[in-house]
Structures are given as structure tokens and as C-alpha cells.
C-alpha positions in Angstrom: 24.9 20.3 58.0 21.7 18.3 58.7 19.8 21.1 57.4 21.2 21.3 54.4 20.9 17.9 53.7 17.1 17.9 54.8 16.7 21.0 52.3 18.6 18.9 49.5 16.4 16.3 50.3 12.7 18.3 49.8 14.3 19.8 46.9 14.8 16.6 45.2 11.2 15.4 46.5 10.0 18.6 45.3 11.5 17.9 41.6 10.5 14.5 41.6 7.0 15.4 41.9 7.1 18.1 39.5 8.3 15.7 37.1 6.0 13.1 38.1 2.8 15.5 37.5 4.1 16.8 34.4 4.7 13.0 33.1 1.0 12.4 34.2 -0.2 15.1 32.3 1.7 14.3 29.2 0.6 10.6 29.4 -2.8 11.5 29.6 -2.2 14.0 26.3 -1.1 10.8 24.8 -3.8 8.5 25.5 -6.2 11.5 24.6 -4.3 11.6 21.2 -4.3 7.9 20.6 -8.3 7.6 21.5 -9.0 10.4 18.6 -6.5 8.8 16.0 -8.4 5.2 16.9 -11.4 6.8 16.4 -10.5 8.3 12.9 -9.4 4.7 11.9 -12.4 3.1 12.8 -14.2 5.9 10.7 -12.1 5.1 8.0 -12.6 1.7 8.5 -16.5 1.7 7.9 -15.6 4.0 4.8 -13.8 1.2 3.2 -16.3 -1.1 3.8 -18.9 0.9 2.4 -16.6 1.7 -0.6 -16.2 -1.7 -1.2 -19.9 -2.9 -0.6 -20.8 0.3 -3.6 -18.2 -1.5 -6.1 -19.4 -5.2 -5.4 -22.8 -3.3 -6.7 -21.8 -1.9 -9.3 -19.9 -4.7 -11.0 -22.5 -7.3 -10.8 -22.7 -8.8 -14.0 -26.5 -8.4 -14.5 -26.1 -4.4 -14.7 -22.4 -4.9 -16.5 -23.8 -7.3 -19.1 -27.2 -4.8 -19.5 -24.7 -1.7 -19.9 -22.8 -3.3 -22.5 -25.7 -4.5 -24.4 -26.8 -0.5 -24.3 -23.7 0.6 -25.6 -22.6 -2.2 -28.1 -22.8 0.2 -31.3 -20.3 2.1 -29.4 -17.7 -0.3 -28.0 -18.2 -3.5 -29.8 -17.7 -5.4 -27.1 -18.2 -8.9 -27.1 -17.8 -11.7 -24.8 -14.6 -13.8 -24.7 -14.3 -17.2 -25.8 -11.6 -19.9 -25.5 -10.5 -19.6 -29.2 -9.5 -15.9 -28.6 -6.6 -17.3 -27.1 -3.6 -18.8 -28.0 -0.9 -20.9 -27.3 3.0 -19.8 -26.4 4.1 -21.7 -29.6 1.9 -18.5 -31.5 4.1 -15.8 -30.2 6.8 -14.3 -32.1 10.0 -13.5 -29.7 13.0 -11.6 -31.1 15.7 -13.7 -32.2 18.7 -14.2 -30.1 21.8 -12.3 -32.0 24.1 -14.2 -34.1 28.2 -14.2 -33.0 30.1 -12.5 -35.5 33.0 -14.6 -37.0 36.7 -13.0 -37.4 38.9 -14.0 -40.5 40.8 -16.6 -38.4 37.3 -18.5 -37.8 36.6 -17.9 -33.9 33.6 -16.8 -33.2 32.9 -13.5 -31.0 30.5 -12.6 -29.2 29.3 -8.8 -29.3 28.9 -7.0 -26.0 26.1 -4.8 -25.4 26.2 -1.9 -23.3 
């Protein structure tokens, strides 16, 4: 009986440590995995930066203002002033409906669907 139990025993030792290597190995996969994917977002990282450093250059408004001067027969483009704009009071909004009125006098109001 003591045998058995020994043999139980190195089994379950045995397992253990098959499980324990295999979990090693599958951690390290992991934080093999993790390094790259860091990697590719720090890549991607400078990308944007660049990307946005290329757009700040291209929108400074010395080269905007010389492109439209170059193309102003084309797109008449001017530049905007404070009397282009008005107030709330200058736009038209629909008018609310009006209730119908039945015979008797009361007033209904139409539902929409």
C-alpha cells in the first residue's frame, strides 16, 4: 500500500512539473508576443508623429495663403470677414403647425407619425 501511494505521489509530482514547464513556456510565448506588439505601437507611434509634424507643414498659412493667391481665378476664394456673418434673428426656421379647429370650436392637435 505504501508503494502505491509513493507511486501516486511521483505521478502527481511528475504532472505537476509537466504542467509547470509547459506554463513557463507558454508565459514566455506571451511575453515574447507582447514585446513585438509594443514594439509595433511604438513604430506606429513615431508614424503619427511624423504624420502630424507633415500636416502642421503643410497648413501653415504662408504656403495656404501663397496657394490660394495662385489659384484665385479658379476658386475665388477670399478671406472671411465679420460682416459675412449673421445673427440668429436672420435665419428663417419653419413655422410650427397650426391646430386644426373642429365645428364645435376645440382645437386639435394633428399627430405625426
Amino acid at each position: 500500500m505504501r508503494s502505491l501511494a509513493y507511486l501516486a505521489g511521483v505521478l502527481v509530482l511528475m504532472g505537476l512539473a509537466f504542467w509547470a514547464y509547459r506554463e513557463n513556456y507558454a508565459t514566455q510565448a506571451a511575453i515574447g508576443q507582447m514585446g513585438q506588439v509594443q514594439r509595433e505601437i511604438a513604430g506606429l507611434r513615431e508614424e503619427l508623429g511624423v504624420l502630424r509634424a507633415e500636416w502642421a507643414y503643410l497648413n501653415r498659412p504662408d504656403r495656404l495663403s501663397g496657394l490660394v493667391d495662385l489659384n484665385f481665378n479658379r476658386l475665388q476664394l477670399v478671406p472671411l470677414e465679420s460682416e459675412q456673418f449673421v445673427g440668429p434673428g436672420h435665419v428663417d426656421y419653419p413655422k410650427p403647425p397650426e391646430p386644426a379647429v373642429d365645428p364645435e370650436g376645440v382645437a386639435q392637435i394633428e399627430e405625426q407619425p
